[in-house]
C-alpha positions in Angstrom: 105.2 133.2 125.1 103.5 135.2 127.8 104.8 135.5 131.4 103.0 134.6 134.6 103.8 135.6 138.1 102.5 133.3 140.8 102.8 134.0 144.6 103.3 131.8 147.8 102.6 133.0 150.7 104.4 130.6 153.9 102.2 132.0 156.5 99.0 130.2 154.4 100.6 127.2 153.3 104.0 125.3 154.0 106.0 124.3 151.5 107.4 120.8 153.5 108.9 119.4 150.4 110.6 122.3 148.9 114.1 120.7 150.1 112.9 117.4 147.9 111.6 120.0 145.0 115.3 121.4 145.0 116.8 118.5 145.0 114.6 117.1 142.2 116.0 119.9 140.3 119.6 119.0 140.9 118.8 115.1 140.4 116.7 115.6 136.9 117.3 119.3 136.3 113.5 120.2 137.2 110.7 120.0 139.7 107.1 119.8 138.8 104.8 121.6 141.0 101.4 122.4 141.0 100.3 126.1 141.4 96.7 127.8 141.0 96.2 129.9 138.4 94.1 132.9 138.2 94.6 134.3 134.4 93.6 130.7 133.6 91.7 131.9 130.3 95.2 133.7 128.9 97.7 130.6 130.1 98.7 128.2 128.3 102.0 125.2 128.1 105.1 126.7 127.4 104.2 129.8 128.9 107.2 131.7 131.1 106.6 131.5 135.3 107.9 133.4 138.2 106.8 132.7 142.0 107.1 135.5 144.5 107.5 134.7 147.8 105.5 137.3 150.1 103.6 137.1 153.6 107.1 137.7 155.3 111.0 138.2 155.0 112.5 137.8 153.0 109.8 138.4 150.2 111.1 138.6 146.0 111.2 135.8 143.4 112.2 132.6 144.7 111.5 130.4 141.5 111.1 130.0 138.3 110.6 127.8 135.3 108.0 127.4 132.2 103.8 126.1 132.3 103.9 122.6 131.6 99.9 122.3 131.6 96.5 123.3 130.4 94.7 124.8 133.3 92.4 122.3 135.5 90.4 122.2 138.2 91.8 121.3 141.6 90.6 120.9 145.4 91.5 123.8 147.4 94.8 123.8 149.2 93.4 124.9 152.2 90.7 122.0 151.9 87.9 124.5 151.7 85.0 122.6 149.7 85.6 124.6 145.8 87.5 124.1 143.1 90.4 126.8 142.1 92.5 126.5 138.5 95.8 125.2 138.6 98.8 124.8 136.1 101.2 122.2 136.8 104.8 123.9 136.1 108.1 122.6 135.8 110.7 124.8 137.5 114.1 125.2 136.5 115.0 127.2 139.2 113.7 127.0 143.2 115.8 128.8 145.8 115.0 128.1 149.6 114.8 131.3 151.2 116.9 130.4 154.5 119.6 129.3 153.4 120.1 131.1 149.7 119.3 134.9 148.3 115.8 135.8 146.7 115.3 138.4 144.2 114.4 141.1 146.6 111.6 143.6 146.1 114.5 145.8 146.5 115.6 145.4 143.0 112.2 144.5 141.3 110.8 147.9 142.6 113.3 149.7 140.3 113.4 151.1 136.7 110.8 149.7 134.5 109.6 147.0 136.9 108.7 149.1 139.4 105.3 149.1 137.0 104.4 145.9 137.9 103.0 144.8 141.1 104.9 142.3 142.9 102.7 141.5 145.7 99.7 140.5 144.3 96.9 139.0 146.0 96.3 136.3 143.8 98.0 134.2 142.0 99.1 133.6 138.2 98.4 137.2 137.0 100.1 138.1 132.9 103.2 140.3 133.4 103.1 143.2 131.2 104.7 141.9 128.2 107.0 145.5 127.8 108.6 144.7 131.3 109.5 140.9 130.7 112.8 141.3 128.4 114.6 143.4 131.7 112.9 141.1 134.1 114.4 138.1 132.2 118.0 139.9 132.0 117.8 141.0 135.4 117.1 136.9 136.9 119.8 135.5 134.7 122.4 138.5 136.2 121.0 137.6 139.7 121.7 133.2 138.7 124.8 134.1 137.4 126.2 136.5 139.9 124.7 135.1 143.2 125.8 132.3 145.9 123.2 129.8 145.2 123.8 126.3 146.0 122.3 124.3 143.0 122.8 127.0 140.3 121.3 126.3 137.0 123.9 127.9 135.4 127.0 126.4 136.9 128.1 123.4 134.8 128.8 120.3 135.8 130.6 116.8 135.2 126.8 115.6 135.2 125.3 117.3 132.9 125.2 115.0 129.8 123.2 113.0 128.2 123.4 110.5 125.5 123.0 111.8 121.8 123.1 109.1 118.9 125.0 109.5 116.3 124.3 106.6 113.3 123.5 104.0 116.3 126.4 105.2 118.2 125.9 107.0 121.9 127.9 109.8 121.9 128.4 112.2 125.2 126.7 115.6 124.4 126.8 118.6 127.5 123.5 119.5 127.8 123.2 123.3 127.3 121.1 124.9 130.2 120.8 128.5 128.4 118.4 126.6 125.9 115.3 127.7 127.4 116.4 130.9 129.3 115.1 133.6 127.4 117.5 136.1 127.9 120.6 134.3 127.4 118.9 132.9 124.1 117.8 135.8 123.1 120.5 137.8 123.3 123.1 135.1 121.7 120.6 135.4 118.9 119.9 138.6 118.5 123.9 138.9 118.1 124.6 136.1 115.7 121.6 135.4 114.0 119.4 131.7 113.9 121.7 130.4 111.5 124.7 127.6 112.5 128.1 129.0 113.5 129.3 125.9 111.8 127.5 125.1 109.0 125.1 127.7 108.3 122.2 126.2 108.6 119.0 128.1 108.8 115.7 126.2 110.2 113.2 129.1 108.5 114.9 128.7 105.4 115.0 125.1 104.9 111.4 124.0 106.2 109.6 127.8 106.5 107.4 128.6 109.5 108.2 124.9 111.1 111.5 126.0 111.5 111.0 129.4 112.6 112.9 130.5 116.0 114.6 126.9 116.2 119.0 126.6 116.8 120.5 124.8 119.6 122.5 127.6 121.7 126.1 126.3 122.7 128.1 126.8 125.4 131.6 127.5 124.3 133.5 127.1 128.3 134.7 124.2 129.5 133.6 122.8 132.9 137.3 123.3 134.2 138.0 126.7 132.7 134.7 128.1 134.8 135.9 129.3 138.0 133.3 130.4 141.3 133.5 134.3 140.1 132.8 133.6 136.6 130.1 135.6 134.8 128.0 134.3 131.7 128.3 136.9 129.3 125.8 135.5 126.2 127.2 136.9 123.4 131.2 135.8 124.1 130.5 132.5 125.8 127.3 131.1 124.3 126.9 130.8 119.5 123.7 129.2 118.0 124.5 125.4 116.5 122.2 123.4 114.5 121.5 119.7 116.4 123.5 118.1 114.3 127.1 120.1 114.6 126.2 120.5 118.6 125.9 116.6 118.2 130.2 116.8 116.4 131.2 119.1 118.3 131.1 117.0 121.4 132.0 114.0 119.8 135.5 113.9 121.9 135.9 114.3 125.9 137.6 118.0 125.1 134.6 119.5 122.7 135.7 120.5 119.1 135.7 124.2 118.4 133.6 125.7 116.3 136.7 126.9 114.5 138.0 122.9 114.3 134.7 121.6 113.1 134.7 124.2 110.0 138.2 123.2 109.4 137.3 118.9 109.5 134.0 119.9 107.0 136.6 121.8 104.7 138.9 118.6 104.8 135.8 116.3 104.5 134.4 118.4 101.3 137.4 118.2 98.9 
């Protein structure tokens, strides 16, 4: 997975619907936008994206979210008679700089990131790959840390979705640290691909198809998360294979991990 930065700049364009973009996000959990492109030769679906907001304060990323598209080409925005490239990306994560906190240039110009150019005069340039683990733990400390209004990573009574079970709809919290690399990563890196539960290993079971899959879990309960509470990845978050994420939320009050391995014990003698 590579990592793109795009850019909007307000004074070009305006962003009228970005209030209906951010409440897509809250509604459906993500907005799909389109965005030109101009590594379109190196991009490709699944493919990590940033947009920077520059052309005035408050400038620093204000979105971000994964490539959902082959490049294409598409009419100008400004309605200039040429064709640009353009990705259509889903983002996860779109802030509204009056009224929430960006990631300021501040921050971005420090350390290693200070390599990369943030204000770029085009759009959809590669990240250098060396700078995108920090980058990643840096956004996730700014989600989880920051007063944003529809925080991706503040659970909520809605977030849930239906899971069968042998025909029969159980209620399953849908994780949102899935996708985020850095909270994934990490939890991984710490515990391994294999399930907490039952030790299942993807890799091992069907080789290279199951390379790099587990479900990542999210051990806190909705009520037990207060407004100054920090996701930590390796005490709050243990990799699960579908099927025991599917048990272990087979009750209002999810199962430990601890009381799942206890009821397979039971259910094996």
């Amino acid at each position: 997975m590579k990592t793109f930065l795009f850019a909007w700049n307000p004074k070009k364009w305006n962003w009228t619907t970005l209030e209906q973009s951010i409440d897509q996000i809250e509604q459906t959990g993500r907005a799909t936008e389109k965005w030109s492109v101009i590594s379109h030769k190196k991009i490709q679906p699944g493919d990590r994206a940033f947009l920077m907001r520059l052309g005035e304060e408050p400038k620093g990323i204000m979105a971000a979210g994964f490539v959902a598209t082959p490049p294409f080409l598409s009419k100008h925005w400004s309605g200039e008679d040429k064709l640009v490239n353009r990705v259509m990306i889903d983002f996860e994560v779109i802030l509204n700089p009056e009224k929430e906190p960006l990631l300021s240039l501040d921050i971005l110009n420090q350390g290693n990131l200070a390599k990369v150019n943030w204000t770029p005069q085009s759009s959809g340039i590669e990240i250098n790959p060396d700078v995108t683990d920090e980058l990643e733990a840096v956004w996730f400390d700014f989600l989880t840390t920051q007063e944003i209004r529809h925080n991706p990573f503040k659970e909520t009574e809605k977030d849930e979705q239906k899971v069968y079970t042998e025909g029969t709809p159980n209620q399953v919290l849908v994780t949102k640290y899935e996708r985020n690399p850095f909270a994934r990563k990490t939890c991984i890196e710490h515990y391994g691909l294999s399930c907490s539960v039952c030790e299942f290993n993807f890799e091992k079971e069907y080789g290279e198809l199951g390379k790099d899959f587990i479900h990542v879990h999210h051990l806190r309960q909705v009520a037990d998360i207060g407004k100054e509470y920090k996701i930590d990845p390796i005490k709050d978050l243990k990799p699960v294979c579908p099927n025991c994420h599917a048990m272990i939320h087979k009750r209002k009050e999810p199962y430990t991990i601890d009381e799942l391995k206890e009821k397979m014990k039971k259910a094996s003698r």
